[in-house]
The first five atom37 places (N, CA, C, CB, O) and aatype in JSON, in Angstrom:
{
  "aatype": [20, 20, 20, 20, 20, 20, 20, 20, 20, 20, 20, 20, 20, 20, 20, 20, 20, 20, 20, 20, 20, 20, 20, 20, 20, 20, 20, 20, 20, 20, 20, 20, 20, 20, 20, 20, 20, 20, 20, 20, 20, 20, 20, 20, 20, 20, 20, 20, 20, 20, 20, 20, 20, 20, 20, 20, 20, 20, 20, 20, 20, 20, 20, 20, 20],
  "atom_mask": [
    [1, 1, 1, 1, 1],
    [1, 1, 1, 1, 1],
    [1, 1, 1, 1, 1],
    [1, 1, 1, 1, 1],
    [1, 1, 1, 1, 1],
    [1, 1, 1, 1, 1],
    [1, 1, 1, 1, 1],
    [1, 1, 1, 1, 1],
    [1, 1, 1, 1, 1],
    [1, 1, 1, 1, 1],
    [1, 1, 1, 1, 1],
    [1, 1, 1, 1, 1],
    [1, 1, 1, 1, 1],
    [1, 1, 1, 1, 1],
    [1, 1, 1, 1, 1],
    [1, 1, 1, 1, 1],
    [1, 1, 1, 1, 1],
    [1, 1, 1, 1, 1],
    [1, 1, 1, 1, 1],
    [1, 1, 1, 1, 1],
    [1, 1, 1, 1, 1],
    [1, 1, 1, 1, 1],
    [1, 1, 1, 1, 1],
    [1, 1, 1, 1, 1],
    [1, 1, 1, 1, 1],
    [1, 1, 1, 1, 1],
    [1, 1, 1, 1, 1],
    [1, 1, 1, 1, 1],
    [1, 1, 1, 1, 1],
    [1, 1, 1, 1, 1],
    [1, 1, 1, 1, 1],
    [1, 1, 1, 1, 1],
    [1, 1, 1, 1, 1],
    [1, 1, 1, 1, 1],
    [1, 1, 1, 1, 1],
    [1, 1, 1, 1, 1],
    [1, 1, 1, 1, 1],
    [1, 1, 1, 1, 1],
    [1, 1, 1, 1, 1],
    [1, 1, 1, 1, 1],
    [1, 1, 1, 1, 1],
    [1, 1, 1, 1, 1],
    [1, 1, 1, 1, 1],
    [1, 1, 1, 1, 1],
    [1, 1, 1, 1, 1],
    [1, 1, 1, 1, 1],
    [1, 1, 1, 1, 1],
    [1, 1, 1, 1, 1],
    [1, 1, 1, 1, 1],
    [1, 1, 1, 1, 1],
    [1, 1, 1, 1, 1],
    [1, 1, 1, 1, 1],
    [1, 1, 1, 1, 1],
    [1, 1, 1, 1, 1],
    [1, 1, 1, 1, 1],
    [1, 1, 1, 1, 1],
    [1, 1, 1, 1, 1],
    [1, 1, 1, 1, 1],
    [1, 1, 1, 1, 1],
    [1, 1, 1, 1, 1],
    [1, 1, 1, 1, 1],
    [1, 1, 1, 1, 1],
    [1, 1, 1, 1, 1],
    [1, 1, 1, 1, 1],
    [1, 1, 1, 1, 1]
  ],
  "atom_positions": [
    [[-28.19, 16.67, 30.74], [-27.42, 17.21, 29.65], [-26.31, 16.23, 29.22], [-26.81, 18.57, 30.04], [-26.05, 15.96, 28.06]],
    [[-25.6, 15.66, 30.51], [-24.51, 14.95, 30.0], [-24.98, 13.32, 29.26], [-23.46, 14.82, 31.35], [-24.16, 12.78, 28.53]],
    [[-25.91, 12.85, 29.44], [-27.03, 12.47, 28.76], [-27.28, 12.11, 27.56], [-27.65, 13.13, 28.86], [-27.16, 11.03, 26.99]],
    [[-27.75, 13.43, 27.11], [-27.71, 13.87, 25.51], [-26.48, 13.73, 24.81], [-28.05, 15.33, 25.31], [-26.38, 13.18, 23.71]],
    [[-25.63, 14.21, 25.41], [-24.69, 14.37, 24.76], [-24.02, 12.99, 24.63], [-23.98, 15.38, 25.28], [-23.49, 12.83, 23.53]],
    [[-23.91, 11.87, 25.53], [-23.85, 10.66, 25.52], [-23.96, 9.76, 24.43], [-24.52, 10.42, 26.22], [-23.19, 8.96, 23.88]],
    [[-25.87, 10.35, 24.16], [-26.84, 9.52, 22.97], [-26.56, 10.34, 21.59], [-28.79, 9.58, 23.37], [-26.79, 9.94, 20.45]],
    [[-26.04, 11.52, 21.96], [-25.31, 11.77, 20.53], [-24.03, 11.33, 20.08], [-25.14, 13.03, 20.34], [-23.97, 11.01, 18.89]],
    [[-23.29, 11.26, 20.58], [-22.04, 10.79, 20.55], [-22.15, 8.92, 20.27], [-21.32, 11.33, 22.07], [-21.14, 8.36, 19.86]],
    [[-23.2, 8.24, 20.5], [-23.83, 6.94, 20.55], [-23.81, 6.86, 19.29], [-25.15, 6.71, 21.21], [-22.96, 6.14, 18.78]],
    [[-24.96, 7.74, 18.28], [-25.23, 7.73, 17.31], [-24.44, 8.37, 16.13], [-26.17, 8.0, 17.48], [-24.62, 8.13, 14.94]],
    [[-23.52, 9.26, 16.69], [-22.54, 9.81, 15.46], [-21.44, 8.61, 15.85], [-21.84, 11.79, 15.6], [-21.07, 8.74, 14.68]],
    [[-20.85, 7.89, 16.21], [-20.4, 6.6, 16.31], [-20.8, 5.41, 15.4], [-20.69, 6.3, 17.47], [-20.14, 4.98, 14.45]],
    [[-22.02, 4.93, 15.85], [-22.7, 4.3, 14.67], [-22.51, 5.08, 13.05], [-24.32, 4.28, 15.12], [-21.79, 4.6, 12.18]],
    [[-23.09, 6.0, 12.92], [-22.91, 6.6, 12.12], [-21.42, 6.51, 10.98], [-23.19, 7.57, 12.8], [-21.34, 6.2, 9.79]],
    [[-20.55, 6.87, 11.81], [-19.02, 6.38, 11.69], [-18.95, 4.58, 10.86], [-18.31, 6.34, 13.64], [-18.53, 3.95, 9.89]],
    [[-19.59, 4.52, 11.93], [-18.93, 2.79, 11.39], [-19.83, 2.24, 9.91], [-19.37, 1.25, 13.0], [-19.55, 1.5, 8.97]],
    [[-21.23, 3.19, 10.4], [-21.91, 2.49, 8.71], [-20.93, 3.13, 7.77], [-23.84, 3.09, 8.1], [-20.3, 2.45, 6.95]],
    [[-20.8, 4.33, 7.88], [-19.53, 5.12, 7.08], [-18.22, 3.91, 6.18], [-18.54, 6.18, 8.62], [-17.94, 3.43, 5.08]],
    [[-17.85, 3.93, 7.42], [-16.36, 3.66, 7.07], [-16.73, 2.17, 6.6], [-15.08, 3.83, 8.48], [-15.79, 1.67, 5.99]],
    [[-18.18, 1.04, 6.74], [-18.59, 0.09, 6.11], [-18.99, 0.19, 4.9], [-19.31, -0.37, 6.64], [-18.82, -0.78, 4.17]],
    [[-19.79, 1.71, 4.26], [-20.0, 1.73, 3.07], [-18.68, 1.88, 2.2], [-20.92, 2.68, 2.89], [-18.69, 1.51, 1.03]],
    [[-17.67, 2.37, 2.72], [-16.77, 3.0, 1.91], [-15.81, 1.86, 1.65], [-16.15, 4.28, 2.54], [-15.0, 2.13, 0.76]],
    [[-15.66, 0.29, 2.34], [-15.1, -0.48, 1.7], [-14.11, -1.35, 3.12], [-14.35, 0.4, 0.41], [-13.57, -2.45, 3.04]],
    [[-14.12, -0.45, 4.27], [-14.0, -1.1, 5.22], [-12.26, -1.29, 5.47], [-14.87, -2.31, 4.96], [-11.39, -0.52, 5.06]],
    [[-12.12, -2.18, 6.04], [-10.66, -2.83, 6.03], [-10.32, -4.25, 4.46], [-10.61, -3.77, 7.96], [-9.23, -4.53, 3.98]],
    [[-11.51, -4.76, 4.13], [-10.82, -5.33, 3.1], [-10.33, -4.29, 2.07], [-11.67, -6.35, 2.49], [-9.19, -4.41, 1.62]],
    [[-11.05, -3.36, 1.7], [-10.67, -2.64, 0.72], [-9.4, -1.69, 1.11], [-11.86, -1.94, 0.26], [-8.95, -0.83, 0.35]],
    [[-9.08, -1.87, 1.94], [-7.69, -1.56, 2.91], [-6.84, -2.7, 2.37], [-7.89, -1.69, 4.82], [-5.75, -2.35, 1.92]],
    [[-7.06, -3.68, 2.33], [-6.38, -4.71, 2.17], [-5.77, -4.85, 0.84], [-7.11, -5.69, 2.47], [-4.61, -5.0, 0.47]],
    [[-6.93, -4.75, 0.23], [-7.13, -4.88, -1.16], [-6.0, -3.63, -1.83], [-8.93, -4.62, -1.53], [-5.54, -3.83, -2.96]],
    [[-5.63, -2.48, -1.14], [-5.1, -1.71, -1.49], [-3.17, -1.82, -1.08], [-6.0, -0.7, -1.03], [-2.12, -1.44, -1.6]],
    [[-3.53, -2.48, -0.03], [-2.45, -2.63, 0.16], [-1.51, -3.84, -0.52], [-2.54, -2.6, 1.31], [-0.3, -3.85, -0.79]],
    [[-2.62, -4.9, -0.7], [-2.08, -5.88, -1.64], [-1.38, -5.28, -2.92], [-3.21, -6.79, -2.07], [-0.18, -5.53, -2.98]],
    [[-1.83, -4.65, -3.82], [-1.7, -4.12, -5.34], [-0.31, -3.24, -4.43], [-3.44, -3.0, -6.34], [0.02, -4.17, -3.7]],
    [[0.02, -2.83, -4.29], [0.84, -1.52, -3.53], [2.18, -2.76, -3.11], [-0.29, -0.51, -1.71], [3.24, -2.28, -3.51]],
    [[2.37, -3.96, -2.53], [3.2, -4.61, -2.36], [3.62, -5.2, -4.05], [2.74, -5.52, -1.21], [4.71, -5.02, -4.59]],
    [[2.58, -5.82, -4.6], [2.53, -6.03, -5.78], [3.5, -5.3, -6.65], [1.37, -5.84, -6.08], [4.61, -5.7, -7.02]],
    [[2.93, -4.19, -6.92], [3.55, -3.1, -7.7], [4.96, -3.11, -7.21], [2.83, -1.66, -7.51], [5.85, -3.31, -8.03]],
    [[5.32, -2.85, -5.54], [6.84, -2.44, -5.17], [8.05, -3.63, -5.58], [6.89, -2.18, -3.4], [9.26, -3.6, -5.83]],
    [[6.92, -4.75, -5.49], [7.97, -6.13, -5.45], [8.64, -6.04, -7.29], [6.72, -8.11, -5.01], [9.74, -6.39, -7.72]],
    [[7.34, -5.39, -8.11], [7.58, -5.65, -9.82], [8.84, -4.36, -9.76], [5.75, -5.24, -11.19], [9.83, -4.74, -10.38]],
    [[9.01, -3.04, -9.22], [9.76, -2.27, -9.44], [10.73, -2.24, -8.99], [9.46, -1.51, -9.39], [11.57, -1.42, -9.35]],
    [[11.06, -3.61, -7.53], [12.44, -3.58, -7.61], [13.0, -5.16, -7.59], [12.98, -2.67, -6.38], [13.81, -5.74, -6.87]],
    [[12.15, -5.6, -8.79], [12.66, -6.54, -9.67], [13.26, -6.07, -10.87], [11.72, -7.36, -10.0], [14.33, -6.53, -11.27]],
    [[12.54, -5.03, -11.55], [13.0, -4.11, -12.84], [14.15, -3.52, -12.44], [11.98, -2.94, -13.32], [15.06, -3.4, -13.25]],
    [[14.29, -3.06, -11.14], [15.36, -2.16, -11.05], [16.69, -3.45, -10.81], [15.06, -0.86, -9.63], [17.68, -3.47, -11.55]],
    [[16.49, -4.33, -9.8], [17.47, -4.86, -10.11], [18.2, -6.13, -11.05], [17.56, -4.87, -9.28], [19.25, -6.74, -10.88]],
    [[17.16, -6.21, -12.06], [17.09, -6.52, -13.44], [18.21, -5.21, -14.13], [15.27, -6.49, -14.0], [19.04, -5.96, -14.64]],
    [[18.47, -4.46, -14.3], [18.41, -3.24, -14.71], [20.12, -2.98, -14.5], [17.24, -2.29, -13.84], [21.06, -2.71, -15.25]],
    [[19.92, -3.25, -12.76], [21.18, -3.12, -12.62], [22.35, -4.1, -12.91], [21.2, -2.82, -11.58], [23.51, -3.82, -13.23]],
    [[21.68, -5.54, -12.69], [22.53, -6.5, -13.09], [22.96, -6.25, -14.65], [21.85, -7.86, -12.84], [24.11, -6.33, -15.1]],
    [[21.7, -5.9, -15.42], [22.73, -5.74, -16.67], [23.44, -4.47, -17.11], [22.03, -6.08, -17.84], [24.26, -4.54, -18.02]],
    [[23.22, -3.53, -16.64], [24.49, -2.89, -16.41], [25.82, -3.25, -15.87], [24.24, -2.11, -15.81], [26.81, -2.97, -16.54]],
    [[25.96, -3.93, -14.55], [26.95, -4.3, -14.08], [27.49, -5.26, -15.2], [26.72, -4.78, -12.76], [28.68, -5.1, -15.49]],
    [[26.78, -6.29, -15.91], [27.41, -7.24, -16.85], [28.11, -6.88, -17.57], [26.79, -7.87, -17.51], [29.27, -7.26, -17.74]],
    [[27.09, -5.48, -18.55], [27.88, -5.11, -20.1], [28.7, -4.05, -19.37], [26.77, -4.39, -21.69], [29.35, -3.42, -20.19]],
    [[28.93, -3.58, -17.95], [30.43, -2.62, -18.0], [31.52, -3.79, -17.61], [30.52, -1.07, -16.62], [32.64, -3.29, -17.54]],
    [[31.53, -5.53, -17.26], [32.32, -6.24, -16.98], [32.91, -6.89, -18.51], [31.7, -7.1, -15.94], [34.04, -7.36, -18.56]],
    [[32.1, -6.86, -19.62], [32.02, -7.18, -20.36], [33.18, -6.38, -21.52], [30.79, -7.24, -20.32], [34.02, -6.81, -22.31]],
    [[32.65, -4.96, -21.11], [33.64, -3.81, -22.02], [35.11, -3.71, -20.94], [32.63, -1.82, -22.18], [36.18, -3.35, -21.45]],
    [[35.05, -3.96, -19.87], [36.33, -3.88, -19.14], [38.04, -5.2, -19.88], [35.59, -4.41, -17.26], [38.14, -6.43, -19.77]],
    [[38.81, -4.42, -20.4], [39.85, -5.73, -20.77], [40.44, -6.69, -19.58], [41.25, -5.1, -21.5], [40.87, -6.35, -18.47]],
    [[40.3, -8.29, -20.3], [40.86, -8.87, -19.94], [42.22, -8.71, -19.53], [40.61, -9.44, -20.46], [42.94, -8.29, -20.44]],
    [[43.03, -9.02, -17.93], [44.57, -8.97, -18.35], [45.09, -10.05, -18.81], [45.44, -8.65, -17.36], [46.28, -10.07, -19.14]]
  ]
}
C-alpha cells in the first residue's frame, strides 16, 4: 500500500512540474518581476520629479529678505 501511494505521489509530482513548465516557469517569473521593478523605478521618478517641483515653485513664491 505504502507503495502505491509512493508511485502516486511520483507521478502527481511530475505532473506538477510539467504544470508549472507549461505555465511559463521561473522565467516568466522573471519576466514579471522585471516589468514590476520597471514600472516602480518610473513611479518614483514621477513622484520625485513632482516633488522637486513643488518644492521649487513654493521657494520661488516665498519673499526674498
Amino acid at each position: 500500500m505504502a507503495k502505491l501511494a509512493f508511485l502516486i505521489s511520483l507521478v502527481a509530482l511530475a505532473l506538477a512540474f510539467l504544470a508549472y513548465q507549461e505555465a511559463g516557469g521561473t522565467r516568466d517569473l522573471s519576466k514579471r518581476l522585471d516589468a514590476l521593478r520597471e514600472d516602480m523605478r518610473r513611479e518614483t521618478a514621477d513622484g520625485l520629479a513632482k516633488l522637486e517641483k513643488a518644492l521649487r515653485s513654493r521657494e520661488a513664491a516665498r519673499p526674498q529678505p
